[in-house]
BAVO-133375 format. One record per residue (C-alpha): residue in one letter; x, y, z. Coordinates in Angstrom, 1 decimal. Each point is the difference from the previous one (the first is absolute). Example, Ala and Ser with C-alpha at 12.3 -4.5 7.8 and 13.67 -1.06 7.14 Angstrom:
  res      c1      c2      c3
    a    12.3    -4.5     7.8
    s     1.4     3.4    -0.7
# end
This chain:
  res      c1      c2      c3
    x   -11.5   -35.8     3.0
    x    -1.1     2.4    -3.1
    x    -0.2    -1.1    -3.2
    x     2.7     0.3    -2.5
    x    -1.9     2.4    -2.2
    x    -0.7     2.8     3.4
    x     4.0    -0.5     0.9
    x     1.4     0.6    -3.0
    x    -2.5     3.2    -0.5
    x     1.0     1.0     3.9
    x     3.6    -0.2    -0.9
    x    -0.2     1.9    -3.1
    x    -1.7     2.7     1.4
    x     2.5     0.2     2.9
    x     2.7    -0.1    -2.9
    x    -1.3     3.2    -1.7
    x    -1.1     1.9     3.0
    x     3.9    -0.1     1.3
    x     1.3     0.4    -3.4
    x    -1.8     3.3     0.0
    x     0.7     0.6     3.5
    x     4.1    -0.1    -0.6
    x    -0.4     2.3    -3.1
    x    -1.9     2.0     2.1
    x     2.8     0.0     2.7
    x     2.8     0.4    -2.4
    x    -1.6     3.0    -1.6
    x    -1.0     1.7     3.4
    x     4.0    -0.6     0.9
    x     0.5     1.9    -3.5
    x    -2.1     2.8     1.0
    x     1.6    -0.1     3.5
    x     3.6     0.9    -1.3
    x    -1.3     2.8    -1.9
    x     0.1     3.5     1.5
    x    -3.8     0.4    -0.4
    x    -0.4    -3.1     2.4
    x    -2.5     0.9     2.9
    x    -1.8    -1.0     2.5
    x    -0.3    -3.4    -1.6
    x     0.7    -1.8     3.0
    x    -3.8    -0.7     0.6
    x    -2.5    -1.0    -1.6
    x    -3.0     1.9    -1.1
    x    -3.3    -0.4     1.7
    x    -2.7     0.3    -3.0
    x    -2.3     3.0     0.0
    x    -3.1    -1.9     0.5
    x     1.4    -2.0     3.2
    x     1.7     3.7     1.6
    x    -3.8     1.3    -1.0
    x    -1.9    -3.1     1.7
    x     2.6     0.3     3.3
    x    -0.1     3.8     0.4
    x     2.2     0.4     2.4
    x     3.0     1.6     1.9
    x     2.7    -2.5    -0.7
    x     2.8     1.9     1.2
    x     1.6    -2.7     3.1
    x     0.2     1.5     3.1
    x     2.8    -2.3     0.7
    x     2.4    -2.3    -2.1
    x    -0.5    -3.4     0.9
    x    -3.6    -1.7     0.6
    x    -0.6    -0.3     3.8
    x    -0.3    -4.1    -0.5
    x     3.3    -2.2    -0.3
    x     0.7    -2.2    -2.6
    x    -1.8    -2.8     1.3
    x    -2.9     1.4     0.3
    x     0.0     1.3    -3.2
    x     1.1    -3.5    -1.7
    x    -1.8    -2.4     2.4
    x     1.4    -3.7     0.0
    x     1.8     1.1    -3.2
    x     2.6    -3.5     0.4
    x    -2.7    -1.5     2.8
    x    -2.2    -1.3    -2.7
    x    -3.3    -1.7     1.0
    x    -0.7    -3.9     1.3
    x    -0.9    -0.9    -3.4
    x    -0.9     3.6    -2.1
    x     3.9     1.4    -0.6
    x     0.4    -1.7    -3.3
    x    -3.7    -1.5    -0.7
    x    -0.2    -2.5    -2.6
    x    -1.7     1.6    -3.2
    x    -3.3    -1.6    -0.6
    x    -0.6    -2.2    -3.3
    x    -1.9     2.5    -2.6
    x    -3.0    -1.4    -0.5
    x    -1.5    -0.6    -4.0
    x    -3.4     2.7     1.5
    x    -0.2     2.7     2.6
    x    -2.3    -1.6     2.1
    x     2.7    -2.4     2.2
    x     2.4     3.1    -0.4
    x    -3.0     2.3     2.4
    x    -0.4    -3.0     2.2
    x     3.6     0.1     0.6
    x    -0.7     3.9     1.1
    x    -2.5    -0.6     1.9
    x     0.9    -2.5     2.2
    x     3.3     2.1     0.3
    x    -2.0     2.5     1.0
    x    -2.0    -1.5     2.5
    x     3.4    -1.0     1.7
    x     0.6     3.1     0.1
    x    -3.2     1.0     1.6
    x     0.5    -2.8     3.0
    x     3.0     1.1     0.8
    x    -0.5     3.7     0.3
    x    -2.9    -1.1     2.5
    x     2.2    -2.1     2.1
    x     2.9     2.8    -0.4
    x    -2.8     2.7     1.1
    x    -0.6    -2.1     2.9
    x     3.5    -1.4     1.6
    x     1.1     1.7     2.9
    x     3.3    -1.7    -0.5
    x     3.1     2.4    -1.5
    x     1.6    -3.5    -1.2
    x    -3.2    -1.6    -1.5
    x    -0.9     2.8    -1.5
    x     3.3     0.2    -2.0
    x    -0.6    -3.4    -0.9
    x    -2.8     1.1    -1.8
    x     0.9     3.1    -1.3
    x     2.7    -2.4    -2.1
    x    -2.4    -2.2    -1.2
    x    -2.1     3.2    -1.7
    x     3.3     1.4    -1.4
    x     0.5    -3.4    -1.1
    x    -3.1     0.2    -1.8
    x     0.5     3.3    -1.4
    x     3.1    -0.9    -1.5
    x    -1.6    -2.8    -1.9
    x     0.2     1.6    -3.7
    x    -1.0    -3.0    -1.5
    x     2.8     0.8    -3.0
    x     3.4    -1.9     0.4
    x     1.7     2.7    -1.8
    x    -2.1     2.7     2.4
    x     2.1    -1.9     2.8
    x     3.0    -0.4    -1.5
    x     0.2     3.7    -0.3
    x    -1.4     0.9     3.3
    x     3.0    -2.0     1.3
    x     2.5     1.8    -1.9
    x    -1.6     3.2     1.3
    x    -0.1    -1.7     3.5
    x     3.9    -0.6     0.1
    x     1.0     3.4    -1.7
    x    -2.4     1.4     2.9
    x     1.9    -2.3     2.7
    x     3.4     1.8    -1.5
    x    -1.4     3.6     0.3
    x     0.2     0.1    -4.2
    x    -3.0     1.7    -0.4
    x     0.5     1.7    -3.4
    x     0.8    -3.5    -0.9
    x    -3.2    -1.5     1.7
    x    -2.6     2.3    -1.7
    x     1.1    -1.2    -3.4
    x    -1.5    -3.1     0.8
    x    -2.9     1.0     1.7
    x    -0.4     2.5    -3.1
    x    -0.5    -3.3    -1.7
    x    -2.4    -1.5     2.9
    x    -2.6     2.4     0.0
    x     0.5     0.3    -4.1
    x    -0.9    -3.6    -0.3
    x    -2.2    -0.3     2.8
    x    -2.1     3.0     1.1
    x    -2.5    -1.1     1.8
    x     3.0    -1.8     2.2
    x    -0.1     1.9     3.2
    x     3.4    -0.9     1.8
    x     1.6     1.2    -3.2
    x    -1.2     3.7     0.7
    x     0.5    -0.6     3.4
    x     3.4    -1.1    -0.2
    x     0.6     3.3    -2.4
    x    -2.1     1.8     2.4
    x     2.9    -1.0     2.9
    x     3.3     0.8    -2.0
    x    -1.6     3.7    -1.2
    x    -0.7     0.5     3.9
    x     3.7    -1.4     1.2
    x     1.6     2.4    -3.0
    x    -2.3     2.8     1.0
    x    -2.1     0.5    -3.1
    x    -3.1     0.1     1.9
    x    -2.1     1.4    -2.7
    x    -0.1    -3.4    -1.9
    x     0.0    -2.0     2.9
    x    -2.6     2.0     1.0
    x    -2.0    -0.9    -3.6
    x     0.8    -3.3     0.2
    x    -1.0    -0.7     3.8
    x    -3.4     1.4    -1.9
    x     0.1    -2.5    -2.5
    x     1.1    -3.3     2.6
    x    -3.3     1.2     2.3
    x    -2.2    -0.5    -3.0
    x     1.4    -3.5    -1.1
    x     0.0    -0.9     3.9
    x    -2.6     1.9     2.2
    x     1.5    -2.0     3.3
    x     4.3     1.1    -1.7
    x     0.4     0.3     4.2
    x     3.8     1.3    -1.2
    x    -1.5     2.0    -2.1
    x    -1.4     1.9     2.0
    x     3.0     0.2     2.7
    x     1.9     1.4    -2.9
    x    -2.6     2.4    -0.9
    x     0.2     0.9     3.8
    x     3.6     0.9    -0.1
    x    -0.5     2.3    -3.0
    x    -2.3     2.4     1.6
    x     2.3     0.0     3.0
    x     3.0     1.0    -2.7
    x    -2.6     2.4    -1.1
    x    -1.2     1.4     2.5
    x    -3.3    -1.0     1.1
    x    -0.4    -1.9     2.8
    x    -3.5    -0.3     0.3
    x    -0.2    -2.0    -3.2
    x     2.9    -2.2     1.2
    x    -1.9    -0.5     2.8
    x    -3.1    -1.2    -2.0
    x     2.4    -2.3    -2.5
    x     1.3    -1.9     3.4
    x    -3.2    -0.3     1.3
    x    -1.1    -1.4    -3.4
    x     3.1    -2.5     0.2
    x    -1.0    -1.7     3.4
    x    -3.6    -0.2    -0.6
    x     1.3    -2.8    -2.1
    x     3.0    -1.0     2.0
    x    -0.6     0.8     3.3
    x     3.5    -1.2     0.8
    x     2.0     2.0    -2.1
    x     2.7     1.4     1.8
    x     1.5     2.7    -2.4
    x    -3.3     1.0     0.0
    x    -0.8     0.3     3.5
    x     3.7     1.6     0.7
    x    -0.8     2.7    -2.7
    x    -3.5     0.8     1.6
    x     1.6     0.4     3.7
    x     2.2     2.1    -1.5
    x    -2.5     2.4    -1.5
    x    -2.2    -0.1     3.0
    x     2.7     1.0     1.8
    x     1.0     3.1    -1.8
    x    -3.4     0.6    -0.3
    x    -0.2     0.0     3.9
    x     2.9     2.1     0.2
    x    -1.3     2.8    -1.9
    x    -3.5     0.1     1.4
    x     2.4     0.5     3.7
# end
């Protein structure tokens, strides 16, 4: 378990960070009843990341063409093991804390080769949940503790409610790539598809292999538009997991309409 000292600074910071967030909420309701209330409904996507996108990100349709399932994989099927990982002891010097990494890391590494290499649908999923199960290792109790908060307001279709928390996530953790991606899912489910967009970006840099990731990522450029990147985002997807289903129903599809066109 962490030390006193790390909880108590953890639980703090969550403390303030929703304190602020509420005030926040109460004065956007304030603003909201006031006849110069907009189109406050969303929220803005920061010049730099619209610049860095650059991009059409008008939706040719209204709902993502994955389900909910696929876009929250195993969200109450946790992991053999990895759904509520027991936070490490901090260490008194770095050095045990990279060891930690990096034999997390090379678990990681031995199981994408074996998931690479199954021909076997059920397997593979086996595999793909011990991954996720590493990947939602934060290595914070108070990371976890909020990720299942966001989890269950997720599960209940809350998500205003759920991206408070996971405000809070990638605030005290931002190099903690299933906090993104979670945010990264609810902005794509509630059709903000600029940020998710961004922050698909951001879980792709933390996690090069982020195989959901890049499904996701795949689904925007359909909703946008541009099948040929889609295409290329799938592809992407089951060079890692060869087995992946949503991915492999997606690229049929494309091919498809592809196919139908060229006719």
């Amino acid at each position: 378990m962490l030390s006193a000292g790390r909880w108590l600074y953890d639980s703090g910071m969550i403390f303030i960070t929703l304190s602020y967030r509420y005030l926040y909420l109460f004065a956007a309701l304030a603003l909201t009843c006031s006849p110069a209330a907009g189109a406050a409904a969303h929220r803005p996507l920061p010049a730099e990341a619209a610049a860095a996108i650059a991009v059409d990100l008008s939706p040719d349709t209204t709902k993502p063409p994955l389900s909910e399932e696929e876009i929250f994989p195993h969200l109450d099927k946790p992991a053999k093991g990895g759904a509520k990982p027991a936070a490490p002891a901090l260490p008194p010097r770095a050095e045990p804390a990279l060891s930690a990494a990096q034999k997390r890391r090379a678990e990681e590494d031995k199981l994408f080769i074996e998931l690479k290499r199954s021909a076997d649908f059920a397997r593979a999923e086996a595999l793909s949940r011990s991954i996720e199960g590493l990947w939602a290792q934060s290595g914070s109790d108070s990371i976890d503790l909020l990720m299942f908060w966001a989890n269950k307001e997720i599960a209940a279709k809350n998500y205003a409610i759920a991206l408070d928390f996971l405000d809070n996530v990638v605030a005290l953790a931002p190099d903690y790539a299933e906090g993104w991606m979670r945010r990264a899912s609810v902005h794509l489910m509630t059709n903000d598809i600029a940020l998710s967009m961004v922050e698909m970006q951001r879980v792709l840099q933390l996690e090069p292999r982020h195989y959901n990731a890049m499904l996701q990522l795949g689904a925007v450029m359909e909703m946008t538009g541009r099948p040929d990147k889609a295409q290329r985002a799938y592809e992407k997807a089951l060079e890692f997991y060869p087995q992946m289903r949503s991915a492999q129903r997606r690229m049929q599809i494309l091919v498809e309409k592809d196919s139908s066109r060229a006719i």
